[in-house]
TORPAMAR-888576 format. One record per residue (C-alpha): chain; x, y negated, z. Coordinates in pm, whole numbers, plus 32768, in hexadecimal, padded with zeros to 4 digits. Layout:
<pts>
A/X/Y/Z
...
</pts>
This chain:
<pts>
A/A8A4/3BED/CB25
A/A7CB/3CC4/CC1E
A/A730/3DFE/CBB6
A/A5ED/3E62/CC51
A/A663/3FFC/CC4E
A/A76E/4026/CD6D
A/A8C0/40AD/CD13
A/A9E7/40FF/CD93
A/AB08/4002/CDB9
A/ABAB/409C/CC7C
A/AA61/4092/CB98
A/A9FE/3F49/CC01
A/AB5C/3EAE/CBC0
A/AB4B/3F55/CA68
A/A9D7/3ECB/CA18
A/AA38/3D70/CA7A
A/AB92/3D68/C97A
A/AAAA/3DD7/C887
A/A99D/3CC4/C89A
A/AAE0/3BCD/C8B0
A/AB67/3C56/C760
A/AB7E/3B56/C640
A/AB36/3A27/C726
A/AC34/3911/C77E
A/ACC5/391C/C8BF
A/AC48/3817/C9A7
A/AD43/36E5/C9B2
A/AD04/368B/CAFC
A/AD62/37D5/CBB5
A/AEFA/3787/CBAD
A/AF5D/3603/CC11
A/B09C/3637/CC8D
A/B1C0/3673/CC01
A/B1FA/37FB/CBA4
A/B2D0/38DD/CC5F
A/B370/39D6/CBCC
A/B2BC/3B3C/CC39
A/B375/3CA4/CC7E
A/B27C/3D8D/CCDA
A/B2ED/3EEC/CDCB
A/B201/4029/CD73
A/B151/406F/CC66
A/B031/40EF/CD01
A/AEAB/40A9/CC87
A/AF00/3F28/CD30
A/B03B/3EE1/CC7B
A/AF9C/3F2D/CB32
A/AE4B/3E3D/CBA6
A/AF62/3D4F/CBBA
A/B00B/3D77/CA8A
A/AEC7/3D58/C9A7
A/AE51/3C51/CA9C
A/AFA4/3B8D/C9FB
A/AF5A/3BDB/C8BC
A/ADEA/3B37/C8DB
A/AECD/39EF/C952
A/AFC3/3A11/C828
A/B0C8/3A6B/C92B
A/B19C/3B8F/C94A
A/B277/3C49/CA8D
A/B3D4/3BE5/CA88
A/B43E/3D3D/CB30
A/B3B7/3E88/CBDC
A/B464/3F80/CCD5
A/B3FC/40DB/CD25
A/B466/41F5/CDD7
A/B44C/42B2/CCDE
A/B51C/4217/CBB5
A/B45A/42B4/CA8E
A/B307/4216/CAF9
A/B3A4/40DB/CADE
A/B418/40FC/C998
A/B2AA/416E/C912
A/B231/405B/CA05
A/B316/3F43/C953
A/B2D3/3FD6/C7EC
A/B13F/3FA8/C80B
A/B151/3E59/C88D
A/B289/3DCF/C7F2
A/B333/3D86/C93C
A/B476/3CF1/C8E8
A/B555/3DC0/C9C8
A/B545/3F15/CAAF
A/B615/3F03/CBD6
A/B705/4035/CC17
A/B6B9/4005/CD94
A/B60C/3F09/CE68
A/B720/3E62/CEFF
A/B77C/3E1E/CD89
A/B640/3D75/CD7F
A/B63A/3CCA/CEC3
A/B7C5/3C2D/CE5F
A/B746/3BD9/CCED
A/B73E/3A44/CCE5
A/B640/3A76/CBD8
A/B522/3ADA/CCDA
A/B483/39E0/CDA1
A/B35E/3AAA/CE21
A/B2FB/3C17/CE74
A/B1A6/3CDD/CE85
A/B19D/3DFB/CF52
A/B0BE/3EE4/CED1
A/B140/404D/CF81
A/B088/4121/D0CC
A/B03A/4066/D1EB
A/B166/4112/D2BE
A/B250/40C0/D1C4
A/B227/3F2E/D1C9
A/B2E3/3E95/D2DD
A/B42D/3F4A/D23C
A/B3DB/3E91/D10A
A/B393/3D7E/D1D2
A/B4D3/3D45/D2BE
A/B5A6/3D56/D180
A/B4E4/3C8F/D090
A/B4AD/3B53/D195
A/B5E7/3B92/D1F4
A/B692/3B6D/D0A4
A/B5D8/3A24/D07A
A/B4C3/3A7A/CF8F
A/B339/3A2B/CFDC
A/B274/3B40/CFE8
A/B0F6/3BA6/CFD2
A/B0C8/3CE8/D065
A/AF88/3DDC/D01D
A/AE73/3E07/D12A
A/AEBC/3E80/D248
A/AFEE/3DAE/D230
A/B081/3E80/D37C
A/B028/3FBB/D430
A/B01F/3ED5/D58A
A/B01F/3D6F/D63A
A/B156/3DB1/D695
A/B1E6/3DED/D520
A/B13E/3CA3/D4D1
A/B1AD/3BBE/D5BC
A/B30D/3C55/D55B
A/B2D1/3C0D/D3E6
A/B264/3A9B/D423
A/B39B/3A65/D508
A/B46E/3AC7/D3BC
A/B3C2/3A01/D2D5
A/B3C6/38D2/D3E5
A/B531/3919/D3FA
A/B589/3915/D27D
A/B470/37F0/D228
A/B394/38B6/D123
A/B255/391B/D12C
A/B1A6/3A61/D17F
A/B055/3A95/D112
A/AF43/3BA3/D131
A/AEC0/3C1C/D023
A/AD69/3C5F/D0B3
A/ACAA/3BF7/CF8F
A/AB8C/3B4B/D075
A/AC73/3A6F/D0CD
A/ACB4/39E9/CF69
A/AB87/3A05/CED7
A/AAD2/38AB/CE63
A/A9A0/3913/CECB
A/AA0B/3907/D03D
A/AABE/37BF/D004
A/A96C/3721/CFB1
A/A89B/37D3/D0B6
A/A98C/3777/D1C3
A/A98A/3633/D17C
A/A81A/35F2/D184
A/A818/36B6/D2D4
A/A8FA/35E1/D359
A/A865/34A3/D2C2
A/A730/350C/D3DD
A/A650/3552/D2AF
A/A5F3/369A/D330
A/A5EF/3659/D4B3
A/A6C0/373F/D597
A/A745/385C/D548
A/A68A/398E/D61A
A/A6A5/3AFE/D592
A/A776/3BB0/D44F
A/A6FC/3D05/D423
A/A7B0/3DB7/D32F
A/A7D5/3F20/D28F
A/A8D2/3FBF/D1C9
A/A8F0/4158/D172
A/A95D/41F6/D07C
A/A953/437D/D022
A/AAAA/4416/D007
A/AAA6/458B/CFBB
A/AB74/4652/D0F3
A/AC31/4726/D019
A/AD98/46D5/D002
A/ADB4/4653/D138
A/AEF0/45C5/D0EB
A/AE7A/44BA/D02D
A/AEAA/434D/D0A3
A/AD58/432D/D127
A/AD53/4441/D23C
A/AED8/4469/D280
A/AF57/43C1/D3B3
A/B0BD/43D2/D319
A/B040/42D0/D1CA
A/AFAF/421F/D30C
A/AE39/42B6/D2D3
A/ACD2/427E/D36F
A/ABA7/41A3/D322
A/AC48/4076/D3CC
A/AD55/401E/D327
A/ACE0/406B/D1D0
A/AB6C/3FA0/D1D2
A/AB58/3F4C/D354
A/AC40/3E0D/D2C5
A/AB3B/3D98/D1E3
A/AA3E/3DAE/D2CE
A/AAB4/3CF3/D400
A/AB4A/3BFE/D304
A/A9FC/3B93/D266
A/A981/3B4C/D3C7
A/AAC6/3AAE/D442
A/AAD2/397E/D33F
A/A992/38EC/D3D1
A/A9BC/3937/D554
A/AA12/380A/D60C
A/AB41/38E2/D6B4
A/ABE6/3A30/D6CD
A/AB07/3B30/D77E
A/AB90/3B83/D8CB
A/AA79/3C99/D938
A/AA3D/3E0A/D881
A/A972/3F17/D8B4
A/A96F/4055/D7DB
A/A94B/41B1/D78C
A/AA3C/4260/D68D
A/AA04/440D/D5E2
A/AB4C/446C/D57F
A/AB87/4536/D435
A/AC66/4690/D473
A/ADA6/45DE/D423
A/AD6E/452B/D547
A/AD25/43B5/D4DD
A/ABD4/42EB/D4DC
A/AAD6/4358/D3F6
A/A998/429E/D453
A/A991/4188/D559
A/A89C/40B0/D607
A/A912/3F50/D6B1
A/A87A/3E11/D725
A/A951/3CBF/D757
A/A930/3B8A/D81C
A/AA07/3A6B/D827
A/A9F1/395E/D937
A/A8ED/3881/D881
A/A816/39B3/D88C
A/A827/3A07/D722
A/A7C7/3B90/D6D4
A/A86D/3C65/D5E7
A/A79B/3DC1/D5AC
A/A883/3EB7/D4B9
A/A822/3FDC/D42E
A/A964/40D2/D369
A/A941/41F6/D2EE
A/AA56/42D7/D1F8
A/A95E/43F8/D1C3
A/A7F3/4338/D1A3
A/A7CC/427F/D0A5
A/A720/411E/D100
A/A6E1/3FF8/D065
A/A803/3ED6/D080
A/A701/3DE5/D11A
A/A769/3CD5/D1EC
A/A644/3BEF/D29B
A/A6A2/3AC0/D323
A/A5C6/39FA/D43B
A/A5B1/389E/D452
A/A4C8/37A1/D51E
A/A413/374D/D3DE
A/A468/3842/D2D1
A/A50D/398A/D2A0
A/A626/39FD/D17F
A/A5CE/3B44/D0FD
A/A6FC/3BD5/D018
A/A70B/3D0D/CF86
A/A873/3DAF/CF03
A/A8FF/3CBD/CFCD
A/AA73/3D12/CFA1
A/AA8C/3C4D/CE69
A/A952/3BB4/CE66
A/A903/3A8A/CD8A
A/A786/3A79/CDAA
A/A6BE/3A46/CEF8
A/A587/39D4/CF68
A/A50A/38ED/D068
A/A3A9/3948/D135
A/A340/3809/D1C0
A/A26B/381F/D31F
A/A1A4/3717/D2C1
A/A0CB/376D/D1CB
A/A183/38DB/D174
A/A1FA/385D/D00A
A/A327/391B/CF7D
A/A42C/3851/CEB6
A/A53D/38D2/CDEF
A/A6C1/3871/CE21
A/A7C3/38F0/CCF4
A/A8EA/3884/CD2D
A/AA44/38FE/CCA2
A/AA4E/3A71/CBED
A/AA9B/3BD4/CC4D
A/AB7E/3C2F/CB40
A/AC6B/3AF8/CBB7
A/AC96/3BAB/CD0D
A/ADF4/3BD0/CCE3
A/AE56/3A97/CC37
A/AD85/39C4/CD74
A/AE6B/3A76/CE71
A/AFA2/39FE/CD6F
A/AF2F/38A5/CD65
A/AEF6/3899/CED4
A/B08E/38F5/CF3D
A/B0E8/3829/CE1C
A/B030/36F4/CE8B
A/B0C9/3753/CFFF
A/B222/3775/CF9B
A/B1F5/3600/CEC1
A/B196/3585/D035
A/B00E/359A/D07C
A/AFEC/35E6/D1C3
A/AE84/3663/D1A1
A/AEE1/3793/D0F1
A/B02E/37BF/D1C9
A/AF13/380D/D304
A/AE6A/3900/D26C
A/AF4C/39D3/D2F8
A/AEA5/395D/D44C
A/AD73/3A31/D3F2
A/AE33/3B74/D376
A/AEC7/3B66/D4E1
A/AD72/3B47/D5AA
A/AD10/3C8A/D49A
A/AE38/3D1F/D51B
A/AE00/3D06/D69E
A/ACA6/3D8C/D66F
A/AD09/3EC7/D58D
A/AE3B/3F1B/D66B
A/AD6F/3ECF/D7B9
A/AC5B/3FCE/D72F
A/AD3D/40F6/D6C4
A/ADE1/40C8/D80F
A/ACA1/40EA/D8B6
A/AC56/4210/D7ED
A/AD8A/4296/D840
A/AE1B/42B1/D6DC
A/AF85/426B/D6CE
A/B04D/42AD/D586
A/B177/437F/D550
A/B263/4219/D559
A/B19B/41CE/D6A5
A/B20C/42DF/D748
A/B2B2/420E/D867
A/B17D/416C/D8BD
A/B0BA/42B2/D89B
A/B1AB/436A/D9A2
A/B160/4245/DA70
A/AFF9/423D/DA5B
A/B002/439E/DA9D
A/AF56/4438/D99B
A/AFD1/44E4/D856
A/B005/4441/D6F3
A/AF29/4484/D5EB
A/AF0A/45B7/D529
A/B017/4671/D638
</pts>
């Protein structure tokens, strides 16, 4: 389901459970055999989640909040089975096999060292860590315990990339040569305490939408960009509000980004081929594209997959991972090339978060929002 009328992430996953109401769930989407899901937060995520089970006649096995009472209303809406008093009564329950992450950015790798520690798999919400650094740490635990740790960057799950993907790397399109791509939304200043502009929920442009963007572009680069340029405005609070960057990796493959938090723009991402180019618009969850061919400047039409399944791809994806395919198990590969950009840029910018104070004090310059 794409709408024509852009809306925000909350509208437009709304619209698309609507248009899904009444119809039976695709068959395909789940192959391997089910894990059983505990969910922490119950933020606007957690509850995409929990309706996205419902659509697949599935339901959350257990929740955990920080605050207890949320859980409760959490579990008696969805008809989770249990509400954990704590999360390590969740990460020692044998009856959990995997974990989604769902909380602020800054709060992840806690829930990550634990949860990979205490043997469970775990798909974490975009962005997955504050840093590189945070990252490579998670992947180290997960390597250590043998499960899987996934990214729940939706691009990266989406159908509709599978099959594009694959004909680019089938040759059909020639080489890869330029992604441009745009992403800004309007958030009102106001309470600047809100996730989107406070530097202690891990705030700025970047982190929140920069993700999607370099991701799109990342899945049909030939390698990890090792060259950036850019230009960043900062809000008041002190993290990025509206950026510019290019990218080039060493098969000369450009990357032109565009982010904005206070501008709204259109989530348009273009991508440049020898004998075509991929124009798709709400690309986050897109499940509709189309193809410009050079030739003779014909458009055709891809659909592939559908947005209100979002959720339940990502699912599918660690589940087929943890029952041993090894293509889903590197996605994870492309989270961490995200990663190195998004940290590389804020370091350039010279916006360090309150947990990166260590590496701010060495950088000499001041964390964001002090």
């Amino acid at each position: 389901m794409s709408s024509s009328t852009p809306l925000d992430s909350a509208a437009a996953a709304a619209a698309a459970y609507k248009a899904v109401q009444g119809k039976p769930f695709p068959k395909d989407i789940f192959s391997a055999p089910h894990l059983r899901w505990a969910v922490i937060g119950c933020g606007a995520i957690a509850n995409q989640m929990a309706q996205t089970m419902g659509l697949a006649g599935r339901k959350l096995v257990g929740v955990a909040n920080r605050t207890h009472e949320k859980a409760v209303a959490f579990a008696e809406r969805y008809g989770v089975e249990r509400v954990f008093g704590s999360f390590d009564e969740l990460y020692a329950s044998p009856d959990i096999d995997a974990v989604y992450i769902t909380t602020p950015h800054n709060t992840h790798i806690s829930f990550l060292r634990d949860a990979l520690a205490a043997g469970k798999h775990v798909l974490c919400e975009k962005a997955i860590t504050l840093n590189s650094a945070e990252l490579a740490e998670a992947r180290s635990l997960a390597a250590e315990h043998g499960v899987v740790l996934m990214d729940a960057t939706t691009i990266l799950h989406m159908p509709l990339y599978a099959k594009l993907c694959s004909r680019a790397a089938s040759g059909e399109f020639g080489a890869m040569n330029l992604a441009q791509v745009n992403f800004g939304s309007f958030k009102e200043y106001g309470d600047l305490t809100n996730r989107f502009y406070n530097p202690r929920l891990a705030g700025g442009a970047m982190l929140d939408i920069g993700v999607y963007a370099l991701t799109v572009a990342r899945i049909f680069m030939a390698s990890h960009p090792d060259e950036v340029v850019s230009l960043a405005n900062r809000a008041v609070t002190g993290v990025d509000q509206t950026s510019g960057f290019v990218t080039r990796n060493a098969e000369g493959q450009l990357g032109v980004f565009s982010l904005s938090l206070h501008s709204k723009q259109p989530k348009r991402a273009v991508i440049s081929f020898d004998k075509c180019y991929l124009e798709i618009n709400d690309y986050p969850r897109a499940d509709r594209a189309s193809i410009v061919w050079t030739e003779d400047g014909h458009r055709e039409i891809v659909e592939e997959g559908e947005e209100a399944y979002a959720l339940a791809y990502e699912m599918a994806d660690l589940e087929a991972a943890a029952a041993g395919d090894e293509s889903k198990a590197k996605l994870i590969d492309y989270a961490a090339d995200v990663m190195d950009t998004m940290t590389r840029l804020r370091y350039d910018w010279g916006i360090y978060y309150p947990e990166e104070a260590d590496l701010a004090a060495a950088a000499g310059v001041a964390v964001a929002g002090a």
